[in-house]
N, C-alpha and C positions, 0 to 999 in steps of 0.2 A: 652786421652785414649791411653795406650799403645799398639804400633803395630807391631808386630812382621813380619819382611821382609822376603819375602820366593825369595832366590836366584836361578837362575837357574845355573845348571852344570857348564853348559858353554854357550856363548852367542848366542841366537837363539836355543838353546837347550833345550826349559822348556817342562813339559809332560802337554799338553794343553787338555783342552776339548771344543770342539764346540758344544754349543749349538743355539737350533736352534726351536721356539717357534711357530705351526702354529695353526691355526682355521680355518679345511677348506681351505684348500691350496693344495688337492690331485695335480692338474697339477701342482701346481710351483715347489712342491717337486722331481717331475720326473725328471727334470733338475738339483734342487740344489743339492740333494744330492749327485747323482753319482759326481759333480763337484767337491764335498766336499772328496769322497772319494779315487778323484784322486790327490790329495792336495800332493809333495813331502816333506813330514815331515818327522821325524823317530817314532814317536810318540804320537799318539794321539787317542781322542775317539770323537763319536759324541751322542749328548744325542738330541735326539728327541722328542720332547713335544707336544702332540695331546689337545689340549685346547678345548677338549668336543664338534670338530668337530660333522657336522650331515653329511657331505659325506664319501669318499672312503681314507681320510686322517690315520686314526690307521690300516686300513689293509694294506696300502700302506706302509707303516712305518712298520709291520711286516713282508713284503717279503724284503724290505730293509735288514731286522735282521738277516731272514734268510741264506742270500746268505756272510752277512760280520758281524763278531762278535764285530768290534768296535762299534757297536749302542745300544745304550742301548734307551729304549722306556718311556716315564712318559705318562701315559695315565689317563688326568684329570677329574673326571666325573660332571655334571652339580652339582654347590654347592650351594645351594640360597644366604650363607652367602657370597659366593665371587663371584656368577656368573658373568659372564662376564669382571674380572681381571686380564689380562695379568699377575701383578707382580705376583699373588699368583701361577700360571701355573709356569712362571720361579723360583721362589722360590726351587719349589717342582723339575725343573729340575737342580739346581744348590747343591742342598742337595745329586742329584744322582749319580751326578760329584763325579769322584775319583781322578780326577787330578787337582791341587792346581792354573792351571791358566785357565783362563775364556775368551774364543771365541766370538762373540756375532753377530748372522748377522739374518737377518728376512726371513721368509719360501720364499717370492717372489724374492729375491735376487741371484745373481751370484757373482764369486771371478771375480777378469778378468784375474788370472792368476793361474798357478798352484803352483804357492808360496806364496800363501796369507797369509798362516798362520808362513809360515815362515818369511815372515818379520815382519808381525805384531809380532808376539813373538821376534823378535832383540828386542825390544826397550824394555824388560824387563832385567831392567840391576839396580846394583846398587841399590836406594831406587824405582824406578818405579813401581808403582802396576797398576799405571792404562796409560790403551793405547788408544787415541781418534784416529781414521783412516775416511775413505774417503767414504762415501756412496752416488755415484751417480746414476745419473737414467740413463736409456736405451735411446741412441738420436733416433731420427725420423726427417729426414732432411726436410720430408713435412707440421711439423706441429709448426706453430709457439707458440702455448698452451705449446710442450712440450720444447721448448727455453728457455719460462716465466718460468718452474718447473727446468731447468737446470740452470737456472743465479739464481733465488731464492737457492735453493741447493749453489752453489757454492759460492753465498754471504755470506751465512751462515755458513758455512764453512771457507773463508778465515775471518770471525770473530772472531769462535770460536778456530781456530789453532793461529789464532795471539796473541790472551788473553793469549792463554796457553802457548806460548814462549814467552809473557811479563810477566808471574809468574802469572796469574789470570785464570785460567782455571776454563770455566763458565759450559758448557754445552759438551756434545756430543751426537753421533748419534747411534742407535742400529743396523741399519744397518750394522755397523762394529766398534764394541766397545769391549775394553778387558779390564779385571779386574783380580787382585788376587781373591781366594775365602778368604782368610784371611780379606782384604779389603772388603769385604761385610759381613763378620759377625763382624767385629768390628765398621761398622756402622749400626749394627741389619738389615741388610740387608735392604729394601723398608718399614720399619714400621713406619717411620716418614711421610710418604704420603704413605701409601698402601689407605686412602680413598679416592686417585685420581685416577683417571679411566688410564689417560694418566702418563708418567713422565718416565717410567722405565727405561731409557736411561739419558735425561738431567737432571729428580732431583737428581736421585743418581749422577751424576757426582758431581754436582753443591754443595752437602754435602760432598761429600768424597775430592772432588779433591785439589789439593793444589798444592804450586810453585816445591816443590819439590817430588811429587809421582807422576808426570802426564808428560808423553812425548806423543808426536804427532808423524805420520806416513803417508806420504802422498807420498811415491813411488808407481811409477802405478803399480808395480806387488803386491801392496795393496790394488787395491781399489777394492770396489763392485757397483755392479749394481741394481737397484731395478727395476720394472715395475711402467713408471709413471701412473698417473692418466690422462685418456686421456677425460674428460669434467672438466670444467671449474669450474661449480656448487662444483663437489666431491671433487675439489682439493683444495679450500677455506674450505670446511667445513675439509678437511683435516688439514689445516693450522691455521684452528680457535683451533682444536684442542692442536696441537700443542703448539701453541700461550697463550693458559689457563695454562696450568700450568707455566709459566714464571711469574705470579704474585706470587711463590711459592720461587723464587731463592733470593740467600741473597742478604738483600740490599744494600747490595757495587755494587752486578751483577745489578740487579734491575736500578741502578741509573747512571751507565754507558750506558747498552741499551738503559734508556730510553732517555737519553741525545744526546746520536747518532742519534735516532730515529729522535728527535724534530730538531737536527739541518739541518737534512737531510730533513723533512717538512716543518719547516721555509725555508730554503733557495730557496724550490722552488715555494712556497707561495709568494714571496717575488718576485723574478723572474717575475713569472704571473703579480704579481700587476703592478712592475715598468713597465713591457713591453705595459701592458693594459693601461694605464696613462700614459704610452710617458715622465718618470720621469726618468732620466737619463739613459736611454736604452742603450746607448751606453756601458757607464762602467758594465753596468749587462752582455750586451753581452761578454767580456772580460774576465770579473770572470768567466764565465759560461763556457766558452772556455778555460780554463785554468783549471776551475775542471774538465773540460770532457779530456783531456789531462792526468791528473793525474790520473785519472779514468782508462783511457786506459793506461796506464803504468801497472798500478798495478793488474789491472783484467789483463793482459796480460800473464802476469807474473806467475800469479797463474791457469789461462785457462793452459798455456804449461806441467808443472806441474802436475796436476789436469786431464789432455787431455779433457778438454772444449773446445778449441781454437772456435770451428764453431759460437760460442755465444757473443761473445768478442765484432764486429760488430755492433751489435746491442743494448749494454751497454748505450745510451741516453736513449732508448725507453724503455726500459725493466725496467733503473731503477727508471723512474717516476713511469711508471705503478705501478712498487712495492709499491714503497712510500703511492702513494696514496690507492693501496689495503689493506695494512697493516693499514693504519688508518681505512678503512671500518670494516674491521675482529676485530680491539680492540674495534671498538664503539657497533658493534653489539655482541662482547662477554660480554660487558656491560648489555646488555637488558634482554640476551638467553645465557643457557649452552649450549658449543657442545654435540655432542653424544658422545658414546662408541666405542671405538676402532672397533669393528666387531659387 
């Protein structure tokens, strides 16, 4: 498909639009926007999308309008043929965009800086159409639930940034995602799964993206913050979610994940056994001292980076836990669909 590159001026310079997708999100809005509106750019708009809210979410987004003209409002009303589809809500905000580059962060979200959209528009340079960035959660020093949702994040993360600067760029996050709008009508935008509930973030990447339209952004005056989930129950079925549409991603992605996956559960399959059987315990404990070394290297690395550091620590426990939870959430998405986004 031919794709025609839309440059900016000059670097850091492109006429951006933020859009910004909620349901039912009146209080998070109170904080995101003004955040949004305090953002040092020279130019930009924010498109607001009311996804058939039943609280105070479209009035609140009209006094928004009122007071600052860069908002514009898509006010989605319940559609039985699409209800409850994120992509069809952003669709219809991305059509209302006047500016050729694409913002992408979620109504529960913060920047952590006042230049978020300034760096993330840097990296629109050259052929780059599409910008994967850093969407972490909010820490809470008391609670080790939200630990487990910040090393998950951040594993995922330094995965999907490392594929991408190995030329394989799998997936990314809408919490802080940028695209051309060129690049989304040359891949007919979400019609290749608009029948999946989830995706609008990692399957569009995961179709569009390639070695050379996709750079990464992971300076801290880029990242964002979301609201974790603070029960245990919501945050699986959150990640079962997630987790479903990944049988969707081409099978090159498909077949790398899933090889990581297995070695990283064999190995500590395998662990267990020798230690339980007293079968050369000695040598397992060595390897195993030696992965967790490398481990902490390089989660280090990317914690400083990233401003994880408090989590780093704790990288043996956390990342069994995962291991084994992520095999729980595929066996049971086996059985049972997740829900719907909202």
């Amino acid at each position: 498909m031919l794709q025609i590159i839309q440059k900016c001026p000059h670097r850091g310079k492109c006429l951006v639009s933020v859009i910004i997708c909620a349901k039912n999100e009146a209080e998070n809005l109170k904080k995101l926007v003004p955040s949004v509106l305090n953002q040092k750019y020279f130019d930009f708009e924010v498109i607001l999308i009311n996804d058939a809210s039943t609280d105070e979410t479209l009035d609140l987004m009209e006094q928004f309008q009122e007071k600052d003209p860069r908002i514009k409002i898509v006010n989605v009303q319940n559609n039985e043929a699409f209800w409850g589809k994120k992509k069809y809500a952003l669709t219809l905000g991305i059509k209302k965009s006047k500016n050729p580059y694409l913002l992408f962060t979620d109504a529960d979200c913060l920047p952590e800086s006042d230049l978020w959209i300034e760096n993330m528009a840097s990296h629109f340079e050259k052929e780059k159409s599409i910008i994967l960035g850093y969407g972490g959660y909010q820490k809470d020093k008391t609670s080790l639930l939200n630990k487990l949702v910040r090393f998950e994040t951040l594993f995922t993360a330094l995965q999907y940034f490392s594929y991408a600067k190995w030329g394989i760029p799998y997936m990314g996050v809408g919490r802080n995602l940028a695209y051309t709008s060129t690049e989304f009508y040359n891949q007919n935008g979400f019609a290749t799964h608009l029948h999946v509930k989830s995706g609008d973030d990692d399957l569009f990447v995961n179709q569009a993206a390639t070695a050379s339209n996709t750079a990464i952004c992971y300076h801290k005056e880029a990242i964002t913050r979301s609201v974790p989930e603070t029960n245990l129950r919501s945050w699986i079925s959150q990640k079962r979610r997630h987790v479903s549409t990944a049988i969707l991603y081409q099978k090159k992605h498909r077949i790398l994940l899933a090889t990581f996956f297995l070695s990283q559960f064999g190995f500590w399959v395998l662990f267990l056994a020798l230690i339980s059987l007293q079968l050369f315990w000695q040598v397992a404990l060595v390897i195993v001292a030696l992965r967790l070394l490398l481990q902490y290297t390089v989660f280090w690395r990317a914690a400083q980076k990233l401003d994880e550091r408090d989590i780093v620590w704790l990288v043996p426990f956390l990342d069994i836990f995962l291991v084994f939870m992520q095999f729980g959430i595929f066996s049971t998405n086996l059985i049972s669909k997740p829900a719907n986004w909202k």
